[in-house]
C-alpha positions as a Markdown table, in Angstrom:
| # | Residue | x | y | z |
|---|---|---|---|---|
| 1 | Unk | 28.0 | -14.5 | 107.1 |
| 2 | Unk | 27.5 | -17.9 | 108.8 |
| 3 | Unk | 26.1 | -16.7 | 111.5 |
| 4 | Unk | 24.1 | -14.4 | 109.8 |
| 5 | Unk | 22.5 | -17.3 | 107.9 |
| 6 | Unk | 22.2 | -19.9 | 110.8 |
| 7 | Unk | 20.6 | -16.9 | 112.4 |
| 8 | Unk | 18.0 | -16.1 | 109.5 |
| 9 | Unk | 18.0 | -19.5 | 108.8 |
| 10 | Unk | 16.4 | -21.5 | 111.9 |
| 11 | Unk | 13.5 | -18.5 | 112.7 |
| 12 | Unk | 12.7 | -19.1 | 109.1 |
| 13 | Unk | 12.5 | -22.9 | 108.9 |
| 14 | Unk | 10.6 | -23.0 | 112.6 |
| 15 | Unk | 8.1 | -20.8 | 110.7 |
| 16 | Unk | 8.0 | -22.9 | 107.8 |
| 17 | Unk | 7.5 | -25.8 | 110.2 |
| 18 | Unk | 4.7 | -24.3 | 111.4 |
| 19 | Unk | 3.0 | -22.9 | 108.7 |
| 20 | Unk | 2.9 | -26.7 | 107.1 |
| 21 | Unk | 1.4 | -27.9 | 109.9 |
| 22 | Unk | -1.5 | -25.2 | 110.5 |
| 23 | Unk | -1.9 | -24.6 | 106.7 |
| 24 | Unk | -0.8 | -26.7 | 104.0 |
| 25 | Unk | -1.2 | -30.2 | 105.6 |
| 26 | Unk | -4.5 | -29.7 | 106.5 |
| 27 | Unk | -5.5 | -28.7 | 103.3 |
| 28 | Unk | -7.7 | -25.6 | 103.7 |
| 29 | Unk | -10.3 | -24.6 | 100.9 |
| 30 | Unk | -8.6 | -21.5 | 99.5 |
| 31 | Unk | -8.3 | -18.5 | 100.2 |
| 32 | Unk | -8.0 | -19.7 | 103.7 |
| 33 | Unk | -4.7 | -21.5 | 103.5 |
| 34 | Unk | -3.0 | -18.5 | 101.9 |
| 35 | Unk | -4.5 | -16.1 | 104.3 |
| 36 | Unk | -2.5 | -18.0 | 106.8 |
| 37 | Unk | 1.0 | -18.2 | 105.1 |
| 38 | Unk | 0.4 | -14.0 | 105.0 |
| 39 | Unk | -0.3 | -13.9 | 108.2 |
| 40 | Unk | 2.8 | -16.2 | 109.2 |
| 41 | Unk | 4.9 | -14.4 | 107.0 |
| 42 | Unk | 3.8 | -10.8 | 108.1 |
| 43 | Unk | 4.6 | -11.7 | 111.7 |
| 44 | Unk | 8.2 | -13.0 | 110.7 |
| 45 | Unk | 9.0 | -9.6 | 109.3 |
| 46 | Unk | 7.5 | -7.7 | 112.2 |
| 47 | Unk | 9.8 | -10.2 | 114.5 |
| 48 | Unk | 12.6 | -9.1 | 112.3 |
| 49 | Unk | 11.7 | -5.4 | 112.0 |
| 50 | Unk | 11.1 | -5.1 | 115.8 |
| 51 | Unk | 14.5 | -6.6 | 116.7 |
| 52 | Unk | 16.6 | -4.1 | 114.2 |
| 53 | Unk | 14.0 | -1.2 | 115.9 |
| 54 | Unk | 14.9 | -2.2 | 119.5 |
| 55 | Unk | 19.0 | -1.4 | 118.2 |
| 56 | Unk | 17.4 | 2.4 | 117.8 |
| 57 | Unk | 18.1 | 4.7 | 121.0 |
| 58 | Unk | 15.2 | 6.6 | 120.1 |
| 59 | Unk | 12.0 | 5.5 | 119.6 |
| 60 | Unk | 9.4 | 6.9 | 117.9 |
| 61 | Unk | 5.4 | 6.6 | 117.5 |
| 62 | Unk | 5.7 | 3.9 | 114.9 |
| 63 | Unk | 8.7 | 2.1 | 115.9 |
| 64 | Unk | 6.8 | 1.3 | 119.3 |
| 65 | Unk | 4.0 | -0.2 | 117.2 |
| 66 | Unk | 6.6 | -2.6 | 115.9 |
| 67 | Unk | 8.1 | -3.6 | 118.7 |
| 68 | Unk | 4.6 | -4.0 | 120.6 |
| 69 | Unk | 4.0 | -6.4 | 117.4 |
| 70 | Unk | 7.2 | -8.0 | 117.6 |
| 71 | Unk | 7.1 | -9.2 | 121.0 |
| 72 | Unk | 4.1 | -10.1 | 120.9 |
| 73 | Unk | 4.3 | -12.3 | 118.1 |
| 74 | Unk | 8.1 | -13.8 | 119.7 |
| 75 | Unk | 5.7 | -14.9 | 122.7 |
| 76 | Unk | 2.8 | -16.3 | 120.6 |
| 77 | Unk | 5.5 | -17.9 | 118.4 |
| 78 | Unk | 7.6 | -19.8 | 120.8 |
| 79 | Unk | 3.4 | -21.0 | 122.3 |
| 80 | Unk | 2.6 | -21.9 | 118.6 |
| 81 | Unk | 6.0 | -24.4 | 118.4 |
| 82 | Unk | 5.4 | -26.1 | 121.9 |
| 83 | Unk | 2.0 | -26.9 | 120.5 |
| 84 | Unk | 2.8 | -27.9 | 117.0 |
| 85 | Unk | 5.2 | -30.1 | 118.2 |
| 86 | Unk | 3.0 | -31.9 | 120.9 |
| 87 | Unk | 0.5 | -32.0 | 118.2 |
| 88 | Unk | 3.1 | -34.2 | 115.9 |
| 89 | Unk | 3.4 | -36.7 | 118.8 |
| 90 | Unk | 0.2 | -37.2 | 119.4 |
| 91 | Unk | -0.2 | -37.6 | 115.7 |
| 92 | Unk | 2.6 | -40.2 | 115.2 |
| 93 | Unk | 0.8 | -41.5 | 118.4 |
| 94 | Unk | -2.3 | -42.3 | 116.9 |
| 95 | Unk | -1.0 | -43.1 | 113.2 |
| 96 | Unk | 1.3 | -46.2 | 114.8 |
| 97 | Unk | -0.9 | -47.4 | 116.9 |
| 98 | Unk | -4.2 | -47.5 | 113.5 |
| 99 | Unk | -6.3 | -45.1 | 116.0 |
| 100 | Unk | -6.4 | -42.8 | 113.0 |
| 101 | Unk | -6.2 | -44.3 | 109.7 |
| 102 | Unk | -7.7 | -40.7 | 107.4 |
| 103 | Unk | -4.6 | -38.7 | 108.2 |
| 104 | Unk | -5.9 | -35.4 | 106.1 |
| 105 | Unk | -8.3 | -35.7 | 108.8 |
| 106 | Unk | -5.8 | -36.3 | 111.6 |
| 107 | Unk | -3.9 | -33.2 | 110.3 |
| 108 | Unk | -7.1 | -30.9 | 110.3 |
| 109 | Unk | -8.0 | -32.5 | 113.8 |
| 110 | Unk | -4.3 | -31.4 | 114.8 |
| 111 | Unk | -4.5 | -27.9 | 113.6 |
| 112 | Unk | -7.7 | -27.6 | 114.7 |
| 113 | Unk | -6.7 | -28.0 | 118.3 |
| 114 | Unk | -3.6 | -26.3 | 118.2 |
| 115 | Unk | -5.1 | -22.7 | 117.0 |
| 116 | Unk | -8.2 | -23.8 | 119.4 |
| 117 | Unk | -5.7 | -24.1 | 122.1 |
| 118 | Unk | -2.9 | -21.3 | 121.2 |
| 119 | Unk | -5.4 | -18.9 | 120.3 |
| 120 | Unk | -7.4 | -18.2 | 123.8 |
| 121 | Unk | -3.6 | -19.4 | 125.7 |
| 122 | Unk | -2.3 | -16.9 | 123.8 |
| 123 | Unk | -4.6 | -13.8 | 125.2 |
| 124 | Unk | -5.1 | -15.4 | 128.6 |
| 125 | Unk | -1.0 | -14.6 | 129.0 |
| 126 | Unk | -1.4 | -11.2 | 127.6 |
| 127 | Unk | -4.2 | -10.1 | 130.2 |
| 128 | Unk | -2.4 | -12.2 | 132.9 |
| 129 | Unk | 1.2 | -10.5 | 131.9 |
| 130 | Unk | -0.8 | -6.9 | 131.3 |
| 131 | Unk | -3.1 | -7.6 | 135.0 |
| 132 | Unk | -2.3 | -6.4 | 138.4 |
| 133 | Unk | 0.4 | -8.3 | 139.8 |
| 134 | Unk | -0.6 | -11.0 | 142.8 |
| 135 | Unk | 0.8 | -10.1 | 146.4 |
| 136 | Unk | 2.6 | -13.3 | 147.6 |
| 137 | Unk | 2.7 | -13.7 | 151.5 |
| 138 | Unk | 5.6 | -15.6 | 152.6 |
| 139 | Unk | 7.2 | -16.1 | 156.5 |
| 140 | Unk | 10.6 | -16.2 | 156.1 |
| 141 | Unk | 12.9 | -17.9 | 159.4 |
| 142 | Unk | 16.0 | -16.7 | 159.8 |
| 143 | Unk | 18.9 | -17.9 | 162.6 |
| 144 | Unk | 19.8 | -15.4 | 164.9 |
| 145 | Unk | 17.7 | -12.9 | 163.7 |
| 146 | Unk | 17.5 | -9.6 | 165.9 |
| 147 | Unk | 14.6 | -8.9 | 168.7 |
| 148 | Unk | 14.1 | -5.2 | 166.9 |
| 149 | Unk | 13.6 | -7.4 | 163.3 |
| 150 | Unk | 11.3 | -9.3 | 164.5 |
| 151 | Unk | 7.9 | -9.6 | 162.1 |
| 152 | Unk | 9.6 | -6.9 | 160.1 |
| 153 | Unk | 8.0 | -7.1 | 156.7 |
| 154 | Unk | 9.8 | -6.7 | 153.2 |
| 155 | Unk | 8.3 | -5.3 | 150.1 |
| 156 | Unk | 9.9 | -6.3 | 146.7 |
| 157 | Unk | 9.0 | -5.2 | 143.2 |
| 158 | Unk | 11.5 | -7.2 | 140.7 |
| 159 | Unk | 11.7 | -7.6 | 137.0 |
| 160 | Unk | 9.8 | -4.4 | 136.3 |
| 161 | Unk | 11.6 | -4.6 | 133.0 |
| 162 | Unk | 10.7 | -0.7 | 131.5 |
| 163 | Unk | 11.0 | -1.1 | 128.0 |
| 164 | Unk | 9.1 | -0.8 | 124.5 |
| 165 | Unk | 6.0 | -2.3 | 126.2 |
| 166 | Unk | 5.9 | -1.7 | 129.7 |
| 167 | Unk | 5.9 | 2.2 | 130.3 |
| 168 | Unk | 31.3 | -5.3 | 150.7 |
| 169 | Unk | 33.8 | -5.6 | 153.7 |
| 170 | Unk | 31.2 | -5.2 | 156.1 |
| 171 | Unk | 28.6 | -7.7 | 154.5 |
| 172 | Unk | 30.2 | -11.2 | 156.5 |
| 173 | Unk | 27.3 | -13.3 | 155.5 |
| 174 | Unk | 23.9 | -13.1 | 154.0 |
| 175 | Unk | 21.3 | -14.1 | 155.6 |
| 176 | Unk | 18.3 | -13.4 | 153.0 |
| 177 | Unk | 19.0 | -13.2 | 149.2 |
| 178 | Unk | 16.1 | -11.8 | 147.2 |
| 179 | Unk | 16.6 | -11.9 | 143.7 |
| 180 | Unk | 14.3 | -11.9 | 140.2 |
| 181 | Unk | 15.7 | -12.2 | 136.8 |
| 182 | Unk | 14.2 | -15.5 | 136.4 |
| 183 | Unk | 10.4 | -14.9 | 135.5 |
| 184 | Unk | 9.0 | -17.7 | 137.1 |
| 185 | Unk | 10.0 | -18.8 | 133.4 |
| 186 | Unk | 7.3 | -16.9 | 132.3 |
| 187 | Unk | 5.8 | -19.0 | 129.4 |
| 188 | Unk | 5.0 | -22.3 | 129.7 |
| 189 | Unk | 6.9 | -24.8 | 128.9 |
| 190 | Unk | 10.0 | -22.4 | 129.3 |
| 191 | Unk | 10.4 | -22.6 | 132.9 |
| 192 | Unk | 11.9 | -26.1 | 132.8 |
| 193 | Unk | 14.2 | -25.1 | 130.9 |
| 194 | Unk | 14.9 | -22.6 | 133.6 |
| 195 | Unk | 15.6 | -24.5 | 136.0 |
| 196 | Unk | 18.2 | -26.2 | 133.9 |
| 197 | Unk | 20.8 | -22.8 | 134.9 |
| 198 | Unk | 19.0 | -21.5 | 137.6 |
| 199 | Unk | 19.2 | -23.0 | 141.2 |
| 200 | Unk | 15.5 | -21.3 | 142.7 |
| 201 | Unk | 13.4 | -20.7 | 139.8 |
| 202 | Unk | 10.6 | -19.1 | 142.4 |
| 203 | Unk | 9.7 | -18.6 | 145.9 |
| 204 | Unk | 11.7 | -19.8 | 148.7 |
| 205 | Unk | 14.8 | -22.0 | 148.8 |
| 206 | Unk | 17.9 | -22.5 | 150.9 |
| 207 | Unk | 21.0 | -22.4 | 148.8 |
| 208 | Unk | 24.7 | -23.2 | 150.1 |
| 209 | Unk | 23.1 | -22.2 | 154.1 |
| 210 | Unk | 21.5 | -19.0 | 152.5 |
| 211 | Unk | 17.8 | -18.4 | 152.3 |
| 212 | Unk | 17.0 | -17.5 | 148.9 |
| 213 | Unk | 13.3 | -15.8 | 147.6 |
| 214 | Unk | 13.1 | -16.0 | 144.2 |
| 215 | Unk | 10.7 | -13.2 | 142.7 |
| 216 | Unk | 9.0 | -14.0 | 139.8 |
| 217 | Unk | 8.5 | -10.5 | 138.4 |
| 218 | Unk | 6.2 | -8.0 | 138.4 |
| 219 | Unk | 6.4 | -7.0 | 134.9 |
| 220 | Unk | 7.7 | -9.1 | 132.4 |
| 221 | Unk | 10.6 | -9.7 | 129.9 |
| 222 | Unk | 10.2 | -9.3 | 125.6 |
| 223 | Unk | 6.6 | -10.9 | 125.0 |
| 224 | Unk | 3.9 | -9.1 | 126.6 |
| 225 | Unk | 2.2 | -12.4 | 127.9 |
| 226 | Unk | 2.7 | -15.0 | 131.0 |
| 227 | Unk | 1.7 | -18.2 | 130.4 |
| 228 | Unk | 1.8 | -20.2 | 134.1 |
| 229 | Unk | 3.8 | -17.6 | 136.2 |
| 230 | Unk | 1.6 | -15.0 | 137.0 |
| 231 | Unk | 3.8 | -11.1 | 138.2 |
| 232 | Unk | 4.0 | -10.7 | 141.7 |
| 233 | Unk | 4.5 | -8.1 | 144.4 |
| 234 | Unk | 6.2 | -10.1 | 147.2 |
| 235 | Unk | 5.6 | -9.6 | 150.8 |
| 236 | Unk | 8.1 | -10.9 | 153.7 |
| 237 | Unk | 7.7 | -11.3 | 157.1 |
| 238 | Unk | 10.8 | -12.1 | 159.1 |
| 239 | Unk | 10.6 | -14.3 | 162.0 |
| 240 | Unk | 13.2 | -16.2 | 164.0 |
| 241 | Unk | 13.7 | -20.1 | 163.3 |
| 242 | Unk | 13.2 | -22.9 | 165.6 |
| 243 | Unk | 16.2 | -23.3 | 168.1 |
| 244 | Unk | 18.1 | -20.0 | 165.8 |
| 245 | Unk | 18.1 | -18.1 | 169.6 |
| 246 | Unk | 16.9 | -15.3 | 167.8 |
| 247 | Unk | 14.4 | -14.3 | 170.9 |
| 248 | Unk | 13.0 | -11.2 | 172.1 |
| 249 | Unk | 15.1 | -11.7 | 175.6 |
| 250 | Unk | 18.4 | -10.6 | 173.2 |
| 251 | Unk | 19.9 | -7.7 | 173.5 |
């Protein structure tokens, strides 16, 4: 039951949160203001009803709508809190320092910019998550690496993430680790918090002696939207490092 309330209970305040800042504080002439808490509250109960949908095994015409709406809104939402925030800091900014002495203007101002902002950042993600994914060239040296693998190039597709929206004895060392997972971070300003966990959040690395490419997707995870990260097909090349002895006169 706790966690069931804790759970509830901070989506539900962060929308409140929200919703004060975009609606009430600014003090819209009606019926605008409540057309916004509807709005709001509609999209928390599509978040909700998309979730408990996902649980189903099957899924059918209208449960895909929910789920589309669902993610969609989880993406838009998490844009729509970086923003309000930021918005509150600038705010307190200008209050402190008498730039701004009307503050129901400062709080129209304020929500002004952040559905001016959100808004456009919001559908730029979409297309840019929906859009053809970029082909990243990358030369790759490797020690030691074989005559016959010499300017052999590698093609990965990672993250493809098919869902709701988007129809050892042997091995001594490795030399090349290509792995995904991480998105790029996907929406901005998540991939900082990425890096927190992960060592490579994208493109090439060394890690503990092993080369490490770190695909940023090329579909995308939950929200249908990138925001920073753009999907990528990767292209390889492998070619031998500097002093590795990896030549052609090898055998």
């Amino acid at each position: 039951m706790v966690a069931l309330l804790l759970g509830l209970g901070l989506p539900i305040a962060l929308h409140v949160y929200i919703g004060l800042r975009l609606f009430t504080d600014p003090g819209w002439p009606a019926p605008w203001a409540a057309v916004g808490w509807g709005l709001l509250g509609l999209c928390f109960l599509v978040l909700l009803a998309g979730f408990r949908a996902a649980r189903r095994s099957e899924a059918t015409g209208f449960t895909r709508v929910i789920q589309w709406g669902a993610y969609l809104w989880l993406g838009a939402f998490g844009v729509f809190l970086t923003a309000v925030l930021a918005s509150d800091v600038v705010g307190a900014a200008l209050s402190l320092s008498g730039t701004v002495t009307d503050m129901h203007a400062l709080a129209r101002g304020r929500a002004a910019a952040v559905l001016g902002t959100v808004v456009p950042a919001v559908a730029f993600a979409f297309v840019t998550a929906r859009g053809r994914a970029r082909v990243e060239r990358t030369t790759v040296a490797l020690k030691d690496l074989g005559p016959g693998l010499e300017g052999i190039r590698v093609v990965q597709l990672s993250d493809v993430h098919v869902g709701p929206t988007l129809d050892g004895v042997w091995l001594l060392r490795v030399d090349l680790q290509l792995s995904g997972h991480t998105h790029g971070g996907q929406i901005f300003p998540f991939m900082f918090f990425v890096k927190l966990q992960q060592p490579v959040v994208q493109g090439l690395a060394t890690v503990a002696g092993t080369r490490v490419y770190t695909h940023r997707g090329t579909g995308y995870w939950g929200p249908p939207m990138r925001l920073g990260p753009a999907p990528e097909i990767a292209s390889l090349t492998l070619v031998g490092a500097p002093g590795s002895g990896g030549d052609s006169s090898q055998a």
